[in-house]
N, CA, C and O of each residue as an XYZ file, in Angstrom:
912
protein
N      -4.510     37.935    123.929
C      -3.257     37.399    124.445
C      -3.109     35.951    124.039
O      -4.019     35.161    124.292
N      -2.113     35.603    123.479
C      -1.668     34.298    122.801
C      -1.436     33.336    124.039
O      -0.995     33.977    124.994
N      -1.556     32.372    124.230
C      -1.554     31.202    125.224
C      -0.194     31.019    125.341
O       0.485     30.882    124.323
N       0.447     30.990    126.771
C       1.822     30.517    126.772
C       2.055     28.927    126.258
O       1.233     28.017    126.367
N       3.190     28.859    125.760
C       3.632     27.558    125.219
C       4.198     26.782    126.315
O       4.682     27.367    127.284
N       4.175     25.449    126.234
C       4.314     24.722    127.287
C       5.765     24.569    127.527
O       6.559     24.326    126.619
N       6.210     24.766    129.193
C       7.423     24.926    129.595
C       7.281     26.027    129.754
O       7.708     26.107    130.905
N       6.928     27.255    129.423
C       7.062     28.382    129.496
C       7.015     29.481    130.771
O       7.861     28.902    131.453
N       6.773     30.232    131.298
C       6.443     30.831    132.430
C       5.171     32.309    131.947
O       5.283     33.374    131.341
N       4.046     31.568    132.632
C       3.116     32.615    132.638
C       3.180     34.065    133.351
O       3.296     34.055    134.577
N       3.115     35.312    132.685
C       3.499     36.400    133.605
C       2.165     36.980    134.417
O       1.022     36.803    133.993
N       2.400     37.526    135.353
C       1.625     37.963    136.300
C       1.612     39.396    137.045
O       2.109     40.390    136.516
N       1.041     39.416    138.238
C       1.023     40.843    139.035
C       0.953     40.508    140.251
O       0.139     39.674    140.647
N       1.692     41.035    140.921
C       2.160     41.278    142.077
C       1.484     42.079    142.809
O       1.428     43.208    142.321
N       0.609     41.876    144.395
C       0.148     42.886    144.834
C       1.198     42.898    146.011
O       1.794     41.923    146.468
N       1.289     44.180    146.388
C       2.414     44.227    148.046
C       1.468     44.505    149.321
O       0.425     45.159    149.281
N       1.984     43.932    150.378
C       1.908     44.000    151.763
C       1.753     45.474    152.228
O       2.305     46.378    151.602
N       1.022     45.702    153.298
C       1.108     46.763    153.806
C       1.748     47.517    154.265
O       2.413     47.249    155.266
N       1.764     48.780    153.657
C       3.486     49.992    153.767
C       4.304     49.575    152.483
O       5.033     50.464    152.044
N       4.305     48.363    151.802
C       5.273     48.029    151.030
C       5.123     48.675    149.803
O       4.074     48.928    149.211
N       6.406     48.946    149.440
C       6.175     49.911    147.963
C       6.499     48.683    146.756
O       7.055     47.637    147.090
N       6.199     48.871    145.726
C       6.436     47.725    144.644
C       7.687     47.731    144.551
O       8.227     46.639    144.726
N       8.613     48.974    144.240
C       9.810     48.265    143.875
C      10.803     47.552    145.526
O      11.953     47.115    145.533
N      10.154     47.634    146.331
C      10.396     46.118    147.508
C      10.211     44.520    146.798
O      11.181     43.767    146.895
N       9.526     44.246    146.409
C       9.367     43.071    145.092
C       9.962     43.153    143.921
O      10.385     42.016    143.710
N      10.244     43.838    143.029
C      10.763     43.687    141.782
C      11.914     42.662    141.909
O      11.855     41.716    141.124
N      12.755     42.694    142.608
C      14.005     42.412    142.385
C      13.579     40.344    142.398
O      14.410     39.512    142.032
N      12.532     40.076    142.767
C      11.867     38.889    143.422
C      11.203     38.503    142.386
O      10.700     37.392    142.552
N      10.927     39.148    141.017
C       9.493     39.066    139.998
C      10.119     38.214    138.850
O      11.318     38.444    138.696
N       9.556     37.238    137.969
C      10.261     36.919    137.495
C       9.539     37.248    135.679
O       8.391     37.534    135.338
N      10.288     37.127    135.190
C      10.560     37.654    133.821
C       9.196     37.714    133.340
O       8.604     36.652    133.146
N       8.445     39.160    133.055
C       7.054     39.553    132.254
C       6.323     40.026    133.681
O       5.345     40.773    133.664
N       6.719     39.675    134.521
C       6.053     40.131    135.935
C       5.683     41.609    136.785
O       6.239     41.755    137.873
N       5.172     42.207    136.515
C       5.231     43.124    137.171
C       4.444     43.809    138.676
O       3.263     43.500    138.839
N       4.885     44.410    139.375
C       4.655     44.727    141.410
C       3.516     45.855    140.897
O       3.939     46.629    140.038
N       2.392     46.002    141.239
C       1.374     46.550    141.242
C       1.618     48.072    142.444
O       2.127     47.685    143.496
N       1.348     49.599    142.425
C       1.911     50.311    143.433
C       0.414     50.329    144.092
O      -0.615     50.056    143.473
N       0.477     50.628    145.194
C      -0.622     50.592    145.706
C      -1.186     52.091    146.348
O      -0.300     52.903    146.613
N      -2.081     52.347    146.514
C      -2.748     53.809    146.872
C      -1.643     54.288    147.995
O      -1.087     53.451    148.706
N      -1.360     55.718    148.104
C      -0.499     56.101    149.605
C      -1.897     55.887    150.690
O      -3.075     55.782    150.347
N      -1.411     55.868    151.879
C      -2.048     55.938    152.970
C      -3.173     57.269    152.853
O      -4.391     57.227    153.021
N      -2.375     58.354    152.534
C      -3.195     59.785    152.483
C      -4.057     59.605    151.420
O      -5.056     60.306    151.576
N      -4.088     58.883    150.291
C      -4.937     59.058    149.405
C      -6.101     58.231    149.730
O      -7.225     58.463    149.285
N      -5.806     57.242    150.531
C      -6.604     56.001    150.395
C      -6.907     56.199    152.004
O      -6.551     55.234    152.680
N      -7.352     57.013    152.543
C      -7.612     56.873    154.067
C      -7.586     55.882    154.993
O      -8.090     55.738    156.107
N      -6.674     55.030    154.072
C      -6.375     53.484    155.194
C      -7.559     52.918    155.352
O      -7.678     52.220    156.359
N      -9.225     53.102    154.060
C      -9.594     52.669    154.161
C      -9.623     51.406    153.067
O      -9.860     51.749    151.909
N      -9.393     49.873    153.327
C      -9.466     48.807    152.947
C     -10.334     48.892    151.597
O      -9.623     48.387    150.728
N     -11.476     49.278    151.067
C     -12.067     49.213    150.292
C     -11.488     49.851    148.926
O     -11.853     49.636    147.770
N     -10.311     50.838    149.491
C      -9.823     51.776    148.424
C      -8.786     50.855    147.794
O      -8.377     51.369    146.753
N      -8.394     50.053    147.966
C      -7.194     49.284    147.603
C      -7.913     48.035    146.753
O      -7.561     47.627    145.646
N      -8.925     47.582    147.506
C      -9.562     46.333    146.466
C      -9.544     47.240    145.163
O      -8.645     47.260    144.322
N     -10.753     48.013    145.160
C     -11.276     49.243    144.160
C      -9.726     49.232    143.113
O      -9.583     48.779    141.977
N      -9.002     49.721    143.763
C      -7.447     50.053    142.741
C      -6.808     48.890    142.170
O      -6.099     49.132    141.193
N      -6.915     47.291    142.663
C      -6.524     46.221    142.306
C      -7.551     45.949    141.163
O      -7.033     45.514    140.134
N      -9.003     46.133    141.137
C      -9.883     45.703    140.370
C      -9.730     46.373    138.950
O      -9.840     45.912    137.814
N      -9.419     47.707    139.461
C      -9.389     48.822    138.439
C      -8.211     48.417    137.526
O      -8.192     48.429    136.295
N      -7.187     48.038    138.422
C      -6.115     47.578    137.650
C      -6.350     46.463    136.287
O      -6.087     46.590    135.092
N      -6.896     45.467    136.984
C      -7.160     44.194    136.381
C      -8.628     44.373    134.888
O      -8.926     43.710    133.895
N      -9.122     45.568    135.508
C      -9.932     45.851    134.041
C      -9.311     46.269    133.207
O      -9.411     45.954    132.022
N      -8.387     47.233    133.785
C      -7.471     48.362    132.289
C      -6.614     46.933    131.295
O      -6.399     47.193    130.111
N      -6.300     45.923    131.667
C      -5.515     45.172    130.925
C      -6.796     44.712    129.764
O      -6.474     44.853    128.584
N      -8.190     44.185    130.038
C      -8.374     43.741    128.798
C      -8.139     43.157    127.727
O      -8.302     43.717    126.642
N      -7.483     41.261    127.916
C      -7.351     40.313    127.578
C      -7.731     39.427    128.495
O      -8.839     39.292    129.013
N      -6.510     38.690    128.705
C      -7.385     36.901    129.279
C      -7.310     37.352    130.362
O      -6.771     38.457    130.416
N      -7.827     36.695    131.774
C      -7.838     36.852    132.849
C      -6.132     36.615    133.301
O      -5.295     36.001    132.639
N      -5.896     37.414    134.845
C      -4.702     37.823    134.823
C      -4.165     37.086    135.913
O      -4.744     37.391    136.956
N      -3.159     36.119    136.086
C      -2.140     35.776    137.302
C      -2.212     36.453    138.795
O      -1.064     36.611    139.211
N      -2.916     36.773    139.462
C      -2.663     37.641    140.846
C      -1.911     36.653    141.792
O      -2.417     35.634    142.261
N      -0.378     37.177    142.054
C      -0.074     37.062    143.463
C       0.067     38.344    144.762
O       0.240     39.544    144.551
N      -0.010     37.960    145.528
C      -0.165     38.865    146.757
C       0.570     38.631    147.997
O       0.426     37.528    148.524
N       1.214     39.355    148.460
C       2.174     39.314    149.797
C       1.205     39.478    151.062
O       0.526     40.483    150.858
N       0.937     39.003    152.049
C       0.164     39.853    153.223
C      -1.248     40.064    153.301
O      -2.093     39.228    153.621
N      -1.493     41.711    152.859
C      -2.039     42.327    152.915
C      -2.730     42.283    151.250
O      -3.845     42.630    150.862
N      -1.697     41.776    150.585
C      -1.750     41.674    148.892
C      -2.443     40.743    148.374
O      -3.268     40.676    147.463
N      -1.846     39.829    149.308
C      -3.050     38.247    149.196
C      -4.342     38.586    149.604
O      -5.283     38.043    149.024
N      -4.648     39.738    150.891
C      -6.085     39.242    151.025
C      -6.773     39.781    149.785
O      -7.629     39.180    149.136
N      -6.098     41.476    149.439
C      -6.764     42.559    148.712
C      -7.237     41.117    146.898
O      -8.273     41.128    146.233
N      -6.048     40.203    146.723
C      -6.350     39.216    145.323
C      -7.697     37.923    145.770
O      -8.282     37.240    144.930
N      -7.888     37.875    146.996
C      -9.166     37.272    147.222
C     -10.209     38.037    147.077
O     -11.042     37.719    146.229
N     -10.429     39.433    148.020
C     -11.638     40.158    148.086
C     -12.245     40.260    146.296
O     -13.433     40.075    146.029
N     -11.060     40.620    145.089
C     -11.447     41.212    144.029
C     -11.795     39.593    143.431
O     -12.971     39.461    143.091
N     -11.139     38.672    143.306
C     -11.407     37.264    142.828
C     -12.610     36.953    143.571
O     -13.221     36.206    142.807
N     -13.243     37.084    144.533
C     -14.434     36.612    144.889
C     -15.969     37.583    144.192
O     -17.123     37.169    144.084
N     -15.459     38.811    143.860
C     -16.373     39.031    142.859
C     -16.339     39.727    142.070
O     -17.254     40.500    141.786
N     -15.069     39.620    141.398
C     -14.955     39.443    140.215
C     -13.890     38.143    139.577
O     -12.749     38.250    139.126
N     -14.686     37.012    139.728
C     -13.914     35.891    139.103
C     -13.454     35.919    137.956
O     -12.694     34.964    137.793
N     -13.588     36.867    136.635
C     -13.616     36.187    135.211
C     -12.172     37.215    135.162
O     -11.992     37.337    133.951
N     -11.214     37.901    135.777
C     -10.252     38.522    135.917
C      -8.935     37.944    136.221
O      -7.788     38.051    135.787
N      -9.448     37.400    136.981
C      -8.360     36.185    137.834
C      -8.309     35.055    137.262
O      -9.324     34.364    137.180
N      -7.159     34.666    136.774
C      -6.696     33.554    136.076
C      -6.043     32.276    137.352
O      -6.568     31.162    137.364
N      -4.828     32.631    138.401
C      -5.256     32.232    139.297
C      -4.568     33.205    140.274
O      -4.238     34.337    139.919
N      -4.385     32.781    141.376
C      -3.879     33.108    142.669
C      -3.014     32.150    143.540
O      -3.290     31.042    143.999
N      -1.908     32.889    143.629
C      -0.429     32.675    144.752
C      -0.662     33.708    145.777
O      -0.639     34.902    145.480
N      -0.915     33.235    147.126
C      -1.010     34.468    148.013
C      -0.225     33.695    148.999
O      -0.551     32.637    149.536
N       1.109     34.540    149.192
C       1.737     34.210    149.974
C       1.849     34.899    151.725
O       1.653     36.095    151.945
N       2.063     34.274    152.410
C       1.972     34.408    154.172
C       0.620     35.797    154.224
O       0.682     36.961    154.620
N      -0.288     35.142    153.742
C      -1.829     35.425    153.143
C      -2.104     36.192    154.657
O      -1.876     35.639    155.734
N      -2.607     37.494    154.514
C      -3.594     38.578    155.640
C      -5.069     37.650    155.220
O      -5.023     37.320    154.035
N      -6.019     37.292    155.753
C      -7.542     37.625    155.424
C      -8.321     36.647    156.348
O      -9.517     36.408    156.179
N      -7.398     35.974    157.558
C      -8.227     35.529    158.818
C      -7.360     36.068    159.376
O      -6.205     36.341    159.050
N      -8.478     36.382    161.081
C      -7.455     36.982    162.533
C      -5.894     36.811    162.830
O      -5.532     35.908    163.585
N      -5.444     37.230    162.543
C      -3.499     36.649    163.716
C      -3.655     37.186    164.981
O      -3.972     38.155    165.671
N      -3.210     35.884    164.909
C      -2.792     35.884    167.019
C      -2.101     36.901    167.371
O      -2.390     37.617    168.330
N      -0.828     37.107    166.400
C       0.162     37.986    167.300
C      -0.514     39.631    167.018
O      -1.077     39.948    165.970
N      -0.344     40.390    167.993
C      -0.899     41.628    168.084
C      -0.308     42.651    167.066
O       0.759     42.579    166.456
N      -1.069     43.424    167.038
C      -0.629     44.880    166.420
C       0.617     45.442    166.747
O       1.531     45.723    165.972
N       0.543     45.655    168.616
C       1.972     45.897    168.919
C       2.937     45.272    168.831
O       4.023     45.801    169.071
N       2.828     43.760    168.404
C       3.885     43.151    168.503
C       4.241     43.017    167.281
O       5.384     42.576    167.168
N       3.659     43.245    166.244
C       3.882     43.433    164.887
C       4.927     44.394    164.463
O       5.998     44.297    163.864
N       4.113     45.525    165.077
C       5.254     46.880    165.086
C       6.323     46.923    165.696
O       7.149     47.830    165.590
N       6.422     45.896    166.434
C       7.834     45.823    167.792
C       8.918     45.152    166.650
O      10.076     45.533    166.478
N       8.110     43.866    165.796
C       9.197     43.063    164.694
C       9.561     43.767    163.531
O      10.691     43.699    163.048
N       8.280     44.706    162.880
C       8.534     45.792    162.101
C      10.142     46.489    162.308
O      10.974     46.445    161.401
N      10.292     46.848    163.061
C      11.152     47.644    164.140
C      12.516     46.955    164.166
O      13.625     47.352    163.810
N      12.165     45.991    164.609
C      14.100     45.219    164.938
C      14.231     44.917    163.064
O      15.369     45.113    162.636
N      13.100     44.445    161.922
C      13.821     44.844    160.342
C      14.229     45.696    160.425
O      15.393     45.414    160.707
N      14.124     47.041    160.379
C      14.605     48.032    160.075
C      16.040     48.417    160.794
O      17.013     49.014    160.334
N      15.859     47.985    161.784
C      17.570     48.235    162.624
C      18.704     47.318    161.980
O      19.927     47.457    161.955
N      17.896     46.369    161.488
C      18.637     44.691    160.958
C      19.289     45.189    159.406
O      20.373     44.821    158.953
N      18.219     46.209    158.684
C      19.026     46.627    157.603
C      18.409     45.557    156.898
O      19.092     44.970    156.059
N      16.765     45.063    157.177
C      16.262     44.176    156.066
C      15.691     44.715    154.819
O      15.446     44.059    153.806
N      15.459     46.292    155.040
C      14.713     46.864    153.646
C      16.067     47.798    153.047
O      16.811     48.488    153.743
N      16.148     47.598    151.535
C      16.536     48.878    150.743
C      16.591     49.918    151.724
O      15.838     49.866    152.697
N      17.580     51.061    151.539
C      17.125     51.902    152.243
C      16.004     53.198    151.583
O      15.188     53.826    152.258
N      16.303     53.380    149.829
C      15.487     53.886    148.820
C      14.252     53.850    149.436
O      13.831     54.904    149.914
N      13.244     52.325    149.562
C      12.115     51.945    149.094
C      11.509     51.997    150.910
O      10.365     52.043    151.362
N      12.754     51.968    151.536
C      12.316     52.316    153.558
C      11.837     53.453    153.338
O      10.695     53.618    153.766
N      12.479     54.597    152.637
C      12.765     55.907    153.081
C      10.963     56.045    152.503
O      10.015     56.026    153.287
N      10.868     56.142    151.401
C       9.712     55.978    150.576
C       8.370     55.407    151.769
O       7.489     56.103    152.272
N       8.573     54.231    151.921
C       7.430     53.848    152.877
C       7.166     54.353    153.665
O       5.976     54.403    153.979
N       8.201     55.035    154.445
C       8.642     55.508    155.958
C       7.949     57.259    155.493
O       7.273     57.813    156.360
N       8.123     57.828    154.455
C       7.367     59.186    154.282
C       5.691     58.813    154.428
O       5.052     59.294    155.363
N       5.102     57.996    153.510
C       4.062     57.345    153.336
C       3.047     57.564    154.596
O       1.987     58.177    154.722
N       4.010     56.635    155.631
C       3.137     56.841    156.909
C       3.338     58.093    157.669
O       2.424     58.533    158.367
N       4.534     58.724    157.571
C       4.845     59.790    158.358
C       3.857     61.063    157.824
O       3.780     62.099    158.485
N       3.032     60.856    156.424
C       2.318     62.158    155.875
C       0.680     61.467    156.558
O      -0.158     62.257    156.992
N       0.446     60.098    156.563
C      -0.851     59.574    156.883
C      -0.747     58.804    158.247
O      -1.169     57.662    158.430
N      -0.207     59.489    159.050
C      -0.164     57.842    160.177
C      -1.598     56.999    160.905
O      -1.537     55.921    161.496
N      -2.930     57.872    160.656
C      -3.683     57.565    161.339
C      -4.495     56.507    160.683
O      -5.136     55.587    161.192
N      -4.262     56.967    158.974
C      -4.803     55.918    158.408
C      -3.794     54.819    158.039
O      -4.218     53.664    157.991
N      -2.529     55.058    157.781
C      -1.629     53.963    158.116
C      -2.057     53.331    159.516
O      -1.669     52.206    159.201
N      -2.465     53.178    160.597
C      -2.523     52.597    161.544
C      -3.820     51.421    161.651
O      -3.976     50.263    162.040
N      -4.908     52.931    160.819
C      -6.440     51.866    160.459
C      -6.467     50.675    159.752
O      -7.030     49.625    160.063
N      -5.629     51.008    158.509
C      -5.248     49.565    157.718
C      -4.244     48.604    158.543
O      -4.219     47.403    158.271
N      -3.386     49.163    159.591
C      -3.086     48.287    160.190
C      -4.025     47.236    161.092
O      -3.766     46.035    161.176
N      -5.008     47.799    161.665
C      -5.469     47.153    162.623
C      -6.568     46.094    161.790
O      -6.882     44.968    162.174
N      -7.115     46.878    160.384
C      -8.168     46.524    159.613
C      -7.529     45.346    159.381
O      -8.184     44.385    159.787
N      -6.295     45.017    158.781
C      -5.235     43.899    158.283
C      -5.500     42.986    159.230
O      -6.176     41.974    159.046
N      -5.140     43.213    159.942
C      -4.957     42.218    161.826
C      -6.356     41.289    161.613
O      -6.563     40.089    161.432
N      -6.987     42.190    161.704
C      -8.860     41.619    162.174
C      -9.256     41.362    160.847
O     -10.364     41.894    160.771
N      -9.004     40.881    159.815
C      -9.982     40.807    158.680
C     -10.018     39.145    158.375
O      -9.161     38.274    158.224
N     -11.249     39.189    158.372
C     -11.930     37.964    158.137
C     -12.762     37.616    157.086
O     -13.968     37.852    157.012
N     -12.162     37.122    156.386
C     -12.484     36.605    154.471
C     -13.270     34.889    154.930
O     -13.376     34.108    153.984
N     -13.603     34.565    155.857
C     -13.894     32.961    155.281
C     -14.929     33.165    154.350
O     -14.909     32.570    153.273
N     -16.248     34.307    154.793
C     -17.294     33.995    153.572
C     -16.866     34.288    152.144
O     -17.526     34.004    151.144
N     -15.388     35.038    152.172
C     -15.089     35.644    150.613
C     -14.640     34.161    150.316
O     -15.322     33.585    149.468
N     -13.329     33.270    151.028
C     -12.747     32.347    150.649
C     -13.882     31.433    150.261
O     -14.018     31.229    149.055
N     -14.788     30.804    151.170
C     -15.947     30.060    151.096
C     -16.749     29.846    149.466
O     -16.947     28.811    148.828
N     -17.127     31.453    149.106
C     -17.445     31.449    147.802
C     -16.222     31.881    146.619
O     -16.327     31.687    145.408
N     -15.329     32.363    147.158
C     -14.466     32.100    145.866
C     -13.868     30.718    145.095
O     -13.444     30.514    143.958
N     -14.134     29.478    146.852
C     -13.947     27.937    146.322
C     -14.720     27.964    145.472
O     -14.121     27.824    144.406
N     -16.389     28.133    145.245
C     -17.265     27.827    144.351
C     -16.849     28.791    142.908
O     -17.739     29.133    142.130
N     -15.579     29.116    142.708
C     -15.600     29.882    141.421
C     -14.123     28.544    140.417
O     -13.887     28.300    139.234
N     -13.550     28.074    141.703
C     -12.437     27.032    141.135
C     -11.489     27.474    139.941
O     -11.275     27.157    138.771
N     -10.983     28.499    141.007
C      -9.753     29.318    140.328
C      -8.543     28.172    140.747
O      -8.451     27.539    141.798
N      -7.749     28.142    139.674
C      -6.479     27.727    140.836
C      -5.707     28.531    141.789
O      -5.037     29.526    141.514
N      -5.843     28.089    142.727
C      -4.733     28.566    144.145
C      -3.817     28.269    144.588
O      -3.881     27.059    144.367
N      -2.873     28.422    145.117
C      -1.582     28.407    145.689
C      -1.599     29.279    147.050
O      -2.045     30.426    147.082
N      -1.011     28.541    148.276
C      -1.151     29.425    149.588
C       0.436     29.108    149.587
O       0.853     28.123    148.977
N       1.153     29.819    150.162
C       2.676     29.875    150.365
C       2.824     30.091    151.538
O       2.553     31.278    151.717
N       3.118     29.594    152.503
C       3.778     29.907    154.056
C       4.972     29.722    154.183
O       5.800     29.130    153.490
N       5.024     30.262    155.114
C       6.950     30.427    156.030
C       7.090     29.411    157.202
O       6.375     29.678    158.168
N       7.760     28.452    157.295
C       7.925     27.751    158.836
C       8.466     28.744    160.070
O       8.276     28.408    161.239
N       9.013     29.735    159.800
C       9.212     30.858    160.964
C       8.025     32.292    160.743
O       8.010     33.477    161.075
N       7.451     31.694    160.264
C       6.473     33.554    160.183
C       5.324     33.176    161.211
O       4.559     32.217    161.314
N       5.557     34.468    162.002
C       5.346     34.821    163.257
C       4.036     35.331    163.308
O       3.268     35.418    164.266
N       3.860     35.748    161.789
C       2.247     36.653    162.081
C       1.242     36.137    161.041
O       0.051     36.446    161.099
N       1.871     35.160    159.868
C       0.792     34.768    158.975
C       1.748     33.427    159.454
O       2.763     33.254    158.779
N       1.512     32.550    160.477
C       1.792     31.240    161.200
C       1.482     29.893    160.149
O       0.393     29.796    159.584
N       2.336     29.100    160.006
C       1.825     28.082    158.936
C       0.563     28.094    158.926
O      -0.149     28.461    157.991
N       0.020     27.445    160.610
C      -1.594     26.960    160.889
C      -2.467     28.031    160.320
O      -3.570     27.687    159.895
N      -2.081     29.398    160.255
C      -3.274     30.582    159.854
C      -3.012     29.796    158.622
O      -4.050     29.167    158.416
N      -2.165     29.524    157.724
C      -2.206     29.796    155.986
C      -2.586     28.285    155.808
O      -3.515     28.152    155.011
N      -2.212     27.349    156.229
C      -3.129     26.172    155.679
C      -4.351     26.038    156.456
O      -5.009     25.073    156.069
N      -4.886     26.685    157.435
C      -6.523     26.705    157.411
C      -6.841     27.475    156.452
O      -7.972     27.044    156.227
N      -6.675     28.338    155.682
C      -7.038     29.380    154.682
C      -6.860     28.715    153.476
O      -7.574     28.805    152.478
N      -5.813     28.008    153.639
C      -5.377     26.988    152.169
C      -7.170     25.909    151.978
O      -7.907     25.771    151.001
N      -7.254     25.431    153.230
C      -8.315     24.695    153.564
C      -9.600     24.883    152.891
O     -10.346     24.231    152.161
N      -9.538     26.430    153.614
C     -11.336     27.320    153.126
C     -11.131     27.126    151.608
O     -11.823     26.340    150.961
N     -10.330     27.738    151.168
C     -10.044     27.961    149.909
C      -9.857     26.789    148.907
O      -9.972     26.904    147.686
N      -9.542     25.603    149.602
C      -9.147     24.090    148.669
C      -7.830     24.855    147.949
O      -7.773     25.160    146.758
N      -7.225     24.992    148.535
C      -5.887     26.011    147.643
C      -4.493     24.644    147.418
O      -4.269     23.819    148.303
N      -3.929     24.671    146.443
C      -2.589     23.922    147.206
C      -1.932     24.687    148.051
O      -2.199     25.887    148.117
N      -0.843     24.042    148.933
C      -0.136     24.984    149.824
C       1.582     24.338    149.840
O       1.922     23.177    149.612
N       2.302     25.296    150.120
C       3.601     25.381    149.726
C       4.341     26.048    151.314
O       3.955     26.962    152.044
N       5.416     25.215    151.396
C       5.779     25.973    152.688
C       7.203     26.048    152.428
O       7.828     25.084    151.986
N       7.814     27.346    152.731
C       8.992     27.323    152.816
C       9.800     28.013    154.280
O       9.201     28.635    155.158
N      11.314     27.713    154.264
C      12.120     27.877    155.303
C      12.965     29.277    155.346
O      14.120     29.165    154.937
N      12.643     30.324    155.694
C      13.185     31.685    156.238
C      13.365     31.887    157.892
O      12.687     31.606    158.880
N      15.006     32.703    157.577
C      14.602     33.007    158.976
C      14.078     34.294    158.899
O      14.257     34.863    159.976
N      13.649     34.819    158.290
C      13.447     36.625    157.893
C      11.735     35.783    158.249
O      11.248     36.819    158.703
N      10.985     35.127    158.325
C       9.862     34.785    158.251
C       8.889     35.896    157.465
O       9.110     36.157    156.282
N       7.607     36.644    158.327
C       6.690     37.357    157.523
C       7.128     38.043    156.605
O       6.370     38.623    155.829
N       8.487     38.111    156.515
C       9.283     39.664    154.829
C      10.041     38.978    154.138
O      10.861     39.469    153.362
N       9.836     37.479    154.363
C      10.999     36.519    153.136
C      11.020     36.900    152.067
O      12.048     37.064    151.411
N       9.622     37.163    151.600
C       9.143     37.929    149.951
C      10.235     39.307    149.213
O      10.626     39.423    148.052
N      10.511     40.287    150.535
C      11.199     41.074    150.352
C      12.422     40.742    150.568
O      13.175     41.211    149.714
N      13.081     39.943    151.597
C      14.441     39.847    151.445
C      15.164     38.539    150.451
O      16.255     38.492    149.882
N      14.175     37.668    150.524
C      15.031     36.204    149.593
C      14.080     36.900    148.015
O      12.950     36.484    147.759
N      14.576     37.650    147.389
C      14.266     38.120    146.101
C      14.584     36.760    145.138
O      13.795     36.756    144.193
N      15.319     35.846    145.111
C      15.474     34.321    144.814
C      14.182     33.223    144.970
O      13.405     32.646    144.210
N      14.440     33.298    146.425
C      13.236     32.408    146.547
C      11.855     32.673    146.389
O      10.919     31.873    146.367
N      11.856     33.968    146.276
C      10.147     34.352    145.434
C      10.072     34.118    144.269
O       9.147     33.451    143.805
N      11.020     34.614    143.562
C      11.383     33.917    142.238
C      10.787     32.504    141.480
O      10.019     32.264    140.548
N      11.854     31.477    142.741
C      11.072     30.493    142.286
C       9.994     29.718    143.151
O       9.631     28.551    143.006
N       9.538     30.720    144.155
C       8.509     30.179    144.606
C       6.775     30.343    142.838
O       5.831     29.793    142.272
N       7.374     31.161    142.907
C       6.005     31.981    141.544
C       6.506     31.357    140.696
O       5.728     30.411    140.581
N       7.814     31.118    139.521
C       7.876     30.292    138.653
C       7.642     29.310    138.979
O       6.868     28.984    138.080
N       7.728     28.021    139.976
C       7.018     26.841    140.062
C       5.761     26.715    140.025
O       5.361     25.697    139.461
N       4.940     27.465    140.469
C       3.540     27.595    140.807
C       2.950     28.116    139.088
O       1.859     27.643    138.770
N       3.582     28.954    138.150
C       3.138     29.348    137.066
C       3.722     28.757    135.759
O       3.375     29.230    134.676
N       4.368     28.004    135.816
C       4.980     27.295    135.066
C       4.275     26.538    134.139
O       3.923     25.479    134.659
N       3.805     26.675    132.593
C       2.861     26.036    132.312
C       3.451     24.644    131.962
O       4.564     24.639    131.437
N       2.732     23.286    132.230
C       3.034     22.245    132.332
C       2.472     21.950    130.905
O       1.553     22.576    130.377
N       3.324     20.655    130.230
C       2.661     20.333    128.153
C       1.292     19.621    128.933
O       1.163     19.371    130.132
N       0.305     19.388    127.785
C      -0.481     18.323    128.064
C      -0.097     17.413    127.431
O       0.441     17.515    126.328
N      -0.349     16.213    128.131
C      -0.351     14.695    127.540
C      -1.420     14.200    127.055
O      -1.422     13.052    126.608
């Protein structure tokens, strides 16, 4: 792979949030970019390990330079777990309103906000209907990765992925309710990450509804700068 020219925009991969189908992101990706699909619930028994495994797998089949990972959620933690061991893949990392320390707000209350999106008419209805089968064929392991999401605790992954000095980018929301600024810049912290905050009122699903401002949240962050 030929080195982008300066000014240019480096392309990347997109991992999605939990339940989220890729084309929920596309419309957000910006030019060479492409949304990674992720295992169904039924295939992947909602167990967590099956999804690193499929991100890693991903990132071998390309075979050139190491590759751009950003991640939504659940997407961000799955681009730490595989960057912490396997560094020479990862070129860098944008993980935005980042899963991979505890949130305060509960499971049920997750699903309660889940809930008023969908009445609100915040998802496609295509890529709802799609998600919404997903769990309705697996709900038990849709529920495990839910709770697994909630409780997962990366500091020792973040801890040693600092010692690999990838570049990072942490992205937060000033209204997100469940990945809370304070969760994403202590994580920015572990990580020595830069961090980026922006203003939604859609908070934890800005990614999916401001298809704009993801846009240029990732072209700023990948943008290759000339050297002087």
């Amino acid at each position: 792979m030929a080195p982008a020219a300066p000014g240019s925009l480096v392309p990347g991969l997109f991992v999605p949030g939990w339940g989220a189908t890729a084309g929920l992101y596309s419309r957000g990706l910006p030019a060479g970019w492409e949304a990674l699909e992720l295992p169904s619930f039924r295939a992947s028994g909602g167990v967590l390990g099956a999804y690193r495994r499929g991100l890693e797998r991903d990132l071998e089949r390309r075979r050139g330079e190491p590759v751009v990972v950003a991640g939504h959620s659940l997407g961000a933690a799955l681009a730490v777990l595989v960057a912490a061991e396997r560094p020479e893949l990862v070129a860098r990392l944008i993980l935005v309103a980042p899963a991979g320390l505890p949130y305060t707000k509960s499971v049920r209350g997750a699903a309660r906000a889940l809930a008023g999106q969908i009445v609100r008419g915040c998802y496609p209805v295509g890529e709802l209907v799609r998600a919404g089968l997903q769990v309705a064929a697996a709900p038990r392991a849709a529920m495990r990765l839910a709770q697994d999401t909630h409780d997962l605790d990366l500091e020792a992954e973040l801890t040693r992925l600092r010692t690999h000095a990838i570049p990072s980018t942490v992205v937060g929301c000033a209204q997100d309710e469940l990945a809370m600024p304070s969760h994403c810049r202590r994580l920015a912290s572990l990580l020595d990450a830069d961090y980026r905050e922006v203003e939604s009122r859609d908070g934890h699903i800005w990614p999916i509804t401001e298809p704009e401002l993801l846009r240029r949240e990732l072209e700023d962050v990948t943008v290759v700068i000339p050297k002087t």
